[in-house]
C-alpha positions in Angstrom: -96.9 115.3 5.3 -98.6 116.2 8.7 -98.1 116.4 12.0 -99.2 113.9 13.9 -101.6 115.6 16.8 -100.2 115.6 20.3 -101.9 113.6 22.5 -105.0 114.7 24.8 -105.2 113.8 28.5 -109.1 112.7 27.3 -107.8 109.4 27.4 -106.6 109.6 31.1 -109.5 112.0 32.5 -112.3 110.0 29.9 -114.5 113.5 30.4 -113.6 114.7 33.6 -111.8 118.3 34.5 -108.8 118.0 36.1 -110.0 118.8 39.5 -112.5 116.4 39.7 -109.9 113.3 39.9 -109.6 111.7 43.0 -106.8 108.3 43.7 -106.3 106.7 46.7 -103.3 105.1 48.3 -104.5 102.3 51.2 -101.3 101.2 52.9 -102.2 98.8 55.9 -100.5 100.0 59.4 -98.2 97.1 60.2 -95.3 99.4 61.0 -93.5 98.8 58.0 -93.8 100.8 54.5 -91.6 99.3 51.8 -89.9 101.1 48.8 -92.9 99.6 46.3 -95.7 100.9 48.9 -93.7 104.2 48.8 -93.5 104.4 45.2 -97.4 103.6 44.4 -98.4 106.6 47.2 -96.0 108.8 44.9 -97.5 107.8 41.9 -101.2 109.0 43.1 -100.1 111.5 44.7 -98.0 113.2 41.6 -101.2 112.1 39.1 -103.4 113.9 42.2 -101.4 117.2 42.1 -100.9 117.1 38.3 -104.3 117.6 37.7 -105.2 119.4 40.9 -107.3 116.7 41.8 -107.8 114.8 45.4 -105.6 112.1 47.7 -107.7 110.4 49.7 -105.7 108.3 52.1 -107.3 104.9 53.2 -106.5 103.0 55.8 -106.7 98.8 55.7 -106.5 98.7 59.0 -108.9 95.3 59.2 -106.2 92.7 60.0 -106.5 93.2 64.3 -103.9 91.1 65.2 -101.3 93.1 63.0 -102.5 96.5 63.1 -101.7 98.7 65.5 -102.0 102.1 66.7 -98.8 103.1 66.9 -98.4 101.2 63.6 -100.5 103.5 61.8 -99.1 106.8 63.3 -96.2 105.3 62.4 -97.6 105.3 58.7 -98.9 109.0 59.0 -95.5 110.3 60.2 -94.1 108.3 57.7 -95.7 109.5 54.6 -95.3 113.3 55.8 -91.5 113.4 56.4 -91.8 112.0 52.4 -94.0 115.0 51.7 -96.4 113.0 50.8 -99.3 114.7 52.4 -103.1 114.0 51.1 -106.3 116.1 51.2 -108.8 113.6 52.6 -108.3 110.6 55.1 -106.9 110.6 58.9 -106.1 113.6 60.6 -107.4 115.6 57.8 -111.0 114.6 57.3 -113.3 115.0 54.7 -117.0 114.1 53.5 -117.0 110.4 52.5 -115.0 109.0 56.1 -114.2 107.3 58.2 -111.2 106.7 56.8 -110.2 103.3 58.3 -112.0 100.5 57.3 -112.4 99.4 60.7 -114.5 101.7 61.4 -116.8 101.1 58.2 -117.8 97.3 58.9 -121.7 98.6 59.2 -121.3 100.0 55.8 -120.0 97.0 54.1 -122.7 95.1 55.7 -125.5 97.2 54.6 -123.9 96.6 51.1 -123.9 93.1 51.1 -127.6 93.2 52.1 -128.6 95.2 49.1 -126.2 93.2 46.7 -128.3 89.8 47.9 -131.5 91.5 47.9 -130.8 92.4 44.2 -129.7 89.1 43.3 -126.0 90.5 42.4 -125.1 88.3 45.1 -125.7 85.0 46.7 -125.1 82.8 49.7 -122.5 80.1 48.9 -123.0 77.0 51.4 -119.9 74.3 50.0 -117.6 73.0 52.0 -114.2 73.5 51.1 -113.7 69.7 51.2 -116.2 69.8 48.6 -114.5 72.4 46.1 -111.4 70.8 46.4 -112.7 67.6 45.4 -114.7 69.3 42.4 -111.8 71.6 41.7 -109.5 68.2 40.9 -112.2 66.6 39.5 -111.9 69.6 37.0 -108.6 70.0 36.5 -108.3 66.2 35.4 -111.4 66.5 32.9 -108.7 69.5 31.8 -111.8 72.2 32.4 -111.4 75.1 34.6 -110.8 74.7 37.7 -113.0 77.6 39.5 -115.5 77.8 41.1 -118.1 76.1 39.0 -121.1 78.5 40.6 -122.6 74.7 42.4 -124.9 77.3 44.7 -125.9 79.9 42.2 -129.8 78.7 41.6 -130.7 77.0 45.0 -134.0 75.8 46.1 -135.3 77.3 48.8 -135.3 73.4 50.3 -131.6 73.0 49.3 -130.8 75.9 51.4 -133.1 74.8 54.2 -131.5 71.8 54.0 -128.0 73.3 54.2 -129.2 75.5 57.0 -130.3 72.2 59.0 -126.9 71.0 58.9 -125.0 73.8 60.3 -123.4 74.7 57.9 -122.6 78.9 57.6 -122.5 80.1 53.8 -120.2 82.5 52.3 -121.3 85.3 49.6 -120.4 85.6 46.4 -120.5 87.5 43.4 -122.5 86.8 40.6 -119.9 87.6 37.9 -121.7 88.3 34.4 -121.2 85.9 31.9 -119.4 87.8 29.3 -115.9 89.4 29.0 -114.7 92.1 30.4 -112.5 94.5 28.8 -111.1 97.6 30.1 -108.4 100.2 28.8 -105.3 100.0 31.1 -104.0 103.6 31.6 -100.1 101.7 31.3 -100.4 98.5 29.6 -103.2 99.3 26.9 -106.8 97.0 26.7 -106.9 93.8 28.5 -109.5 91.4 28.4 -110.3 88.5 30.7 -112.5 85.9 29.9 -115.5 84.7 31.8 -114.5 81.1 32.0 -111.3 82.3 34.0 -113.4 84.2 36.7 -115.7 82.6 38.6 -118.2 84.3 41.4 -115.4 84.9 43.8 -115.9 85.6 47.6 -117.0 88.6 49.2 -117.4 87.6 53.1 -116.4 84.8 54.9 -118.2 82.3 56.5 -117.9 84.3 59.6 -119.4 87.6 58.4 -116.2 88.8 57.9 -116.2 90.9 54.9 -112.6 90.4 52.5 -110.5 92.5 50.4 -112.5 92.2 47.0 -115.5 93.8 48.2 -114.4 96.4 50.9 -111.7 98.0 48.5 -114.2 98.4 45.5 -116.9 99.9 48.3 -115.0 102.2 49.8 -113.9 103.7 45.7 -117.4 104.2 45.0 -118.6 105.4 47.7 -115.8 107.7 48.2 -116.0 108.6 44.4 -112.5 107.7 43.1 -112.0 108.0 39.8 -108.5 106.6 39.4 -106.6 103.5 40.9 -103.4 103.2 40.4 -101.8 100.3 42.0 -99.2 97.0 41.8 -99.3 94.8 39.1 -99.9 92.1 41.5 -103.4 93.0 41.8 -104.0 93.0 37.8 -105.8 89.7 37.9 -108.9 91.2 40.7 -109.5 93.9 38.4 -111.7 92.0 36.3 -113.8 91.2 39.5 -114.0 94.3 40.8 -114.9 95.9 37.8 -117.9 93.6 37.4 -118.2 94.2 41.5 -118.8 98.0 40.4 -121.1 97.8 38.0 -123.2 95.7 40.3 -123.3 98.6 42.7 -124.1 101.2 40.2 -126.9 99.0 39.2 -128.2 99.1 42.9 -127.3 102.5 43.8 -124.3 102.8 45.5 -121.5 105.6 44.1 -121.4 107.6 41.4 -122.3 105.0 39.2 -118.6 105.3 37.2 -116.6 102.7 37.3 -112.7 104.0 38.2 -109.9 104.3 35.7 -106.7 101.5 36.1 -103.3 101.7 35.7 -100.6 99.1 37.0 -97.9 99.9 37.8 -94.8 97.4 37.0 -93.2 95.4 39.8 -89.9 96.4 41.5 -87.7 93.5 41.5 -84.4 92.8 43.7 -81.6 90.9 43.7 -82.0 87.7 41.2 -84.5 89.6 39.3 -86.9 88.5 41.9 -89.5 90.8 42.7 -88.2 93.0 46.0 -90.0 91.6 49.1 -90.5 93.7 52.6 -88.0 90.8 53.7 -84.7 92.2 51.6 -82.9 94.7 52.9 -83.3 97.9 51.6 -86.8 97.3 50.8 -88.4 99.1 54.5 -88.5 102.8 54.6 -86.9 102.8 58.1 -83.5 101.3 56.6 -83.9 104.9 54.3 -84.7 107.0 57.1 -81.5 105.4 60.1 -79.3 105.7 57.2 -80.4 109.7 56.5 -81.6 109.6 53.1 -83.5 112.9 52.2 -86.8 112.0 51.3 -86.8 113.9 48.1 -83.5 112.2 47.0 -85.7 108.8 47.8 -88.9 109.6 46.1 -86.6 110.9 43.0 -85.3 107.5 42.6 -88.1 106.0 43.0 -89.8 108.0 40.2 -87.2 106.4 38.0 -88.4 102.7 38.7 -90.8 103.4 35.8 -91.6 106.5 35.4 -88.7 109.5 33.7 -89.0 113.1 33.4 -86.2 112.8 30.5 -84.2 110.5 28.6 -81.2 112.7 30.0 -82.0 113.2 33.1 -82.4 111.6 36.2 -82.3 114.6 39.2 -85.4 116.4 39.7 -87.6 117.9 42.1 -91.0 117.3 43.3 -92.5 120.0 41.7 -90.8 119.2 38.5 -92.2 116.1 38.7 -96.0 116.9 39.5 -95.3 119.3 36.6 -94.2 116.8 34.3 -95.9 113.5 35.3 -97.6 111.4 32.5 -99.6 108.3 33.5 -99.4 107.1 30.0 -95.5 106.9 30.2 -94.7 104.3 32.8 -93.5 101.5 31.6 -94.9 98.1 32.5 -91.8 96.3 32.4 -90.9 95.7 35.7 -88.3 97.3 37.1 -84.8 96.8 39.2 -84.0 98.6 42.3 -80.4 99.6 42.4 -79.4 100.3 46.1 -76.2 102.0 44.7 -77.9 104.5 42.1 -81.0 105.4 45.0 -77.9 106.3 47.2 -76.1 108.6 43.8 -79.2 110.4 43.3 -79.4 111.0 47.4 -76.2 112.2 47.1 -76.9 114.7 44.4 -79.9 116.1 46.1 -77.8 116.3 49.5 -75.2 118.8 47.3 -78.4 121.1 45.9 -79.0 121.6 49.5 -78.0 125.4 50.7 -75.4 125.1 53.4 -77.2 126.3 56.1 -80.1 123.7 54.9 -77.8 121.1 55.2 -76.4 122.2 58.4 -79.8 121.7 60.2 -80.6 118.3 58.8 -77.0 117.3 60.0 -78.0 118.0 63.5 -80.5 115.2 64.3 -77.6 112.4 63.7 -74.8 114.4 64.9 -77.4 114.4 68.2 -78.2 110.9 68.3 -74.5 109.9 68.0 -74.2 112.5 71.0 -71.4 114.3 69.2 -73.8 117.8 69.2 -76.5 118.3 71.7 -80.3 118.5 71.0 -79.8 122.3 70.8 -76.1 123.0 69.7 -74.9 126.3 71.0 -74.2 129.3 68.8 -70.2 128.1 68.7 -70.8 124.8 67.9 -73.2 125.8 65.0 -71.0 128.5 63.7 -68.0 125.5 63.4 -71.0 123.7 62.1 -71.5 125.6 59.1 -67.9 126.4 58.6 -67.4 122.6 58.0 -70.3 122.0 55.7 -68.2 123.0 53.0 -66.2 120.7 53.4 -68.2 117.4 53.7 -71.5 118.4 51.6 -69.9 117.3 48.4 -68.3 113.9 50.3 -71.4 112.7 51.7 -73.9 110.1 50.4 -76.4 110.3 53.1 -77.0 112.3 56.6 -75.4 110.0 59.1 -72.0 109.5 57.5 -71.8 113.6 58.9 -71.0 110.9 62.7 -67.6 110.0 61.3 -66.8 112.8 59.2 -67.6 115.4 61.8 -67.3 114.1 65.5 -63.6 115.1 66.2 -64.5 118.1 65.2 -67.0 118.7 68.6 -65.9 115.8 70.7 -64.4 116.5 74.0 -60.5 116.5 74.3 -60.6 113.9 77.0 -62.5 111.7 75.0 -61.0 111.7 71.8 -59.9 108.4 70.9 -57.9 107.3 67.1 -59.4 104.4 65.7 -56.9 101.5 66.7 -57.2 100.3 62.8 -56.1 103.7 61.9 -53.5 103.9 64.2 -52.0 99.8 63.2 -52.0 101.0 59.7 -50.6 104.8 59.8 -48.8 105.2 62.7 -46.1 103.1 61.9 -42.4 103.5 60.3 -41.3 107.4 59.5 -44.8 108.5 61.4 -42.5 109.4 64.7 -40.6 112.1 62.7 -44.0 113.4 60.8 -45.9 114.3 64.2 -42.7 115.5 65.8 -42.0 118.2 62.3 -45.5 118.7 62.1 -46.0 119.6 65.6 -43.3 122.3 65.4 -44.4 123.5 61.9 -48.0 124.4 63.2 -46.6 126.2 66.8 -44.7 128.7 64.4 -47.6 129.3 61.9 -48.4 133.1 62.4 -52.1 133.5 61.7 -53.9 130.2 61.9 -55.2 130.3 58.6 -55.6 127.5 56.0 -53.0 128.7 54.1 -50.8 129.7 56.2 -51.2 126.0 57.3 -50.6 124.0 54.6 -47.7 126.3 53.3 -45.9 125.4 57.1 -46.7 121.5 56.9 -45.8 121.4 53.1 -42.3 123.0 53.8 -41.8 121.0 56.3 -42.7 117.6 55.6 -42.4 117.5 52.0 -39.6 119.8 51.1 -38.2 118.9 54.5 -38.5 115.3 55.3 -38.3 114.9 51.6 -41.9 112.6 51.6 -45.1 112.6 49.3 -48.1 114.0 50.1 -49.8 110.6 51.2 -47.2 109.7 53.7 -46.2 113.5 54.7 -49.9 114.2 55.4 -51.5 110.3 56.4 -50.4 110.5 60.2 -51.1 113.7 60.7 -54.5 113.5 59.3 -54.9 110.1 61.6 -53.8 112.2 65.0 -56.1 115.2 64.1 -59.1 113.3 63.2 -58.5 109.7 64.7 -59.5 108.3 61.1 -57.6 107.3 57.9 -60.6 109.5 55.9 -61.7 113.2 57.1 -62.6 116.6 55.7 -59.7 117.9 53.8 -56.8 118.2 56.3 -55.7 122.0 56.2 -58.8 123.4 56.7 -60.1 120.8 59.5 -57.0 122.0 61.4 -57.4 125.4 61.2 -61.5 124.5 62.3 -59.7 122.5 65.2 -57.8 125.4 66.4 -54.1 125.4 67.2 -54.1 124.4 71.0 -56.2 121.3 70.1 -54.3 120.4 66.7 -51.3 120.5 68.3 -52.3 118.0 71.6 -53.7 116.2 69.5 -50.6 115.8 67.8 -48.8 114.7 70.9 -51.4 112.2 72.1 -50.3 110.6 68.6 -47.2 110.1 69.0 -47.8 108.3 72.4 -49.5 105.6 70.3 -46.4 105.1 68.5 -44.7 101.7 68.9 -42.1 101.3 70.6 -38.6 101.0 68.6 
């Protein structure tokens, strides 16, 4: 018995090199980039730098009344604090811009020209009274209800006659009368059959040009060999394909039709598929929250896509390295808020101390618990506490309450009054009151030397267990229930402070 051979990227490249793919990713700037728009650019862009080939970055920036300029720096900024940076499109360049399709409406009518002029395609004059009526007049015969091509072969005097009455005609396609089959890089053939795709639309009534033509343009003419994209869109392909081969017949590109893969749908709660509408679907819920964006683009690798059977934390280089078109799955898959935060978390401890440190410092800013530019002091207590929150922390802004009494100023320092209801009650009086003179005869103010003193005294002394011995003093020297562990935030704290701190707690004590 043989080996079977190991598989040959031929099928993927279909005689290519390596360098010469190019994908595309075309969000449209409406200020909002979801988890599934997120995890589509990662998909091109790990295929792109797995075979050393080209991003090209495409904006659909078409839709005026939604897109905005600050909407698409928005997008730019977006996709570079992911990492997600690409080698042709705004800000970058490159020889087959612009890059915006606003900015390539001359183009697409030049194309539309040529596509009438070779007969590819036509000038469609029905009203849409009239394809509804012949669209229920079909669907009770039980016959496809398409569109039945009623201004495919018009007289010159049918159009002169349409023309007379006003009416303005859209174009469309004239799709070929035969099926068309095509080789799914994730879901294997597929073939649709011409009776379920009729000459669709390619601009409006109004010149405007739509979607199915400008999309398929702008690949060929910007040479794109791969498209990798939702699973939504599955049911164009067909058209556009056909769309492609018209403009190879006429010219336009490089004549090669582009390689698909779709890529399964991420569904939400209900097992319905995740809309920009449920929370945790927009990238600036990831971003407010502190996510890293390699612990976000790990897990959303995993919504289809694994490097192992056994493993689930990787890098981005591991990825690229390791990144297999032909292992997606096209089941769809479910996003699990709760795992996306786990594998943030487990990126946020492979961070370096130091590393963490400086990406603690935006949010502890914004809260206004450190300054834009935190002095050498408060960065030195900084690091010293890393340690003992890095391995406690889901994501970047829970460093606010697990590190603000640390730098806050004495005369602001308040203890959460839901803390203080449920802590500072019953035996808490004699805890501060032992604790307080425990600390002021500590020697060196040491962790050790610290927990040995409050031990002694609270525990062997009081005769109490560790959760009620240590509970209010935790609650006076952090003003929460939860904190860094409690010796060595004290000794961080310093004596003079721990020990007023102390005493401002016991002032919040009911009174007997």
């Amino acid at each position: 018995m043989t080996d079977k051979p190991a598989p040959t990227d031929d099928d993927v490249l279909g005689g290519l090199e390596p360098s010469q793919v190019r994908v595309r990713f075309p969000p449209s700037p409406t200020g909002l980039l979801t988890v599934g728009n997120i995890r589509s650019a990662l998909f091109n862009w790990a295929f792109a730098r797995h075979y050393g080939g080209k991003l090209v970055l495409r904006i659909e920036d078409t839709d005026k009344a939604r897109n905005t300029p600050e909407a698409l720096q928005y997008t730019l900024d977006s996709l570079r604090w992911l990492g997600l940076n690409w080698d042709e499109g705004p800000e970058v360049g490159g020889e087959f811009g612009p890059y915006l399709q606003s900015e390539r409406m001359d183009i697409y009518a030049d194309v539309v020209a040529k596509l009438l002029a070779a007969g590819k395609a036509y000038h469609c004059y029905c009203s849409q009274e009239e394809l509804d009526q012949r669209r229920e007049a079909a669907r009770t015969a039980g016959q496809h209800s398409g569109y039945d091509g009623h201004c495919r072969s018009l007289t010159p005097e049918q159009v002169q006659a349409y023309i007379d009455e006003g009416r303005r005609p859209v174009v469309r396609l004239r799709m070929p009368d035969r099926p068309i089959t095509f080789h799914d890089l994730v879901r294997g053939e597929i073939t649709f059959l011409p009776e379920n795709l009729g000459d669709y639309v390619l601009v409006r009534a109004n010149g405007y040009p739509l979607y199915p033509l400008v999309n398929p343009v702008d690949d060929a003419l910007m040479e794109v060999t791969h498209v990798l994209r939702g699973e939504d869109l599955l049911s164009s392909t067909p058209r556009q394909i056909a769309l492609y081969e018209a403009l190879a017949e006429i010219g336009i590109g490089s004549g090669k039709t582009p390689r698909f893969g779709h890529l399964p749908f991420v569904m939400g709660e209900g097992n319905k598929r995740l809309s920009k509408r449920d929370a945790g679907s927009g990238l600036g819920e990831y971003l407010e929250r502190g996510f890293l964006p390699e612990g976000l683009l790990n897990y959303l690798a995993l919504l289809g896509w694994s490097i192992a059977d056994d493993r689930d934390v990787f890098t981005m280089d591991e990825m690229v390295k390791a990144f297999d078109i032909r292992k997606v799955n096209s089941n769809s898959a479910r996003f699990d808020p709760k795992k996306c935060e786990a594998i943030n978390a487990s990126h946020m401890r492979l961070l370096p101390p130091d590393e963490f440190a400086s990406r603690v410092v935006p949010f502890l800013a914004k809260a206004g618990v450190l300054p834009a530019e935190p002095s050498d002091e408060q960065l030195a207590v900084l690091r010293a506490a890393v340690p003992l929150v890095q391995e406690r922390m889901n994501t970047l802004s829970e460093s606010v309450e697990m590190l603000d009494f640390l730098f806050v100023d004495e005369a602001a320092f308040r203890v959460d009054p839901d803390a203080a209801a449920k802590v500072l009650t019953g035996d808490a009086g004699a805890v501060l009151e032992a604790a307080s003179k425990a600390l002021a005869a500590v020697g060196e103010w040491k962790t050790d030397a610290i927990e040995q003193a409050l031990r002694a005294s609270l525990i062997e002394g009081l005769g109490l267990k560790p959760k009620n011995a240590f509970g209010p003093v935790r609650v006076a020297i952090s003003g929460r229930r939860i904190s860094p562990p409690l010796f060595e935030s004290l000794e961080l704290l310093g004596r003079e402070r721990s020990l007023r701190r102390l005493e401002q707690a016991r002032a919040l004590l009911p009174a007997d």
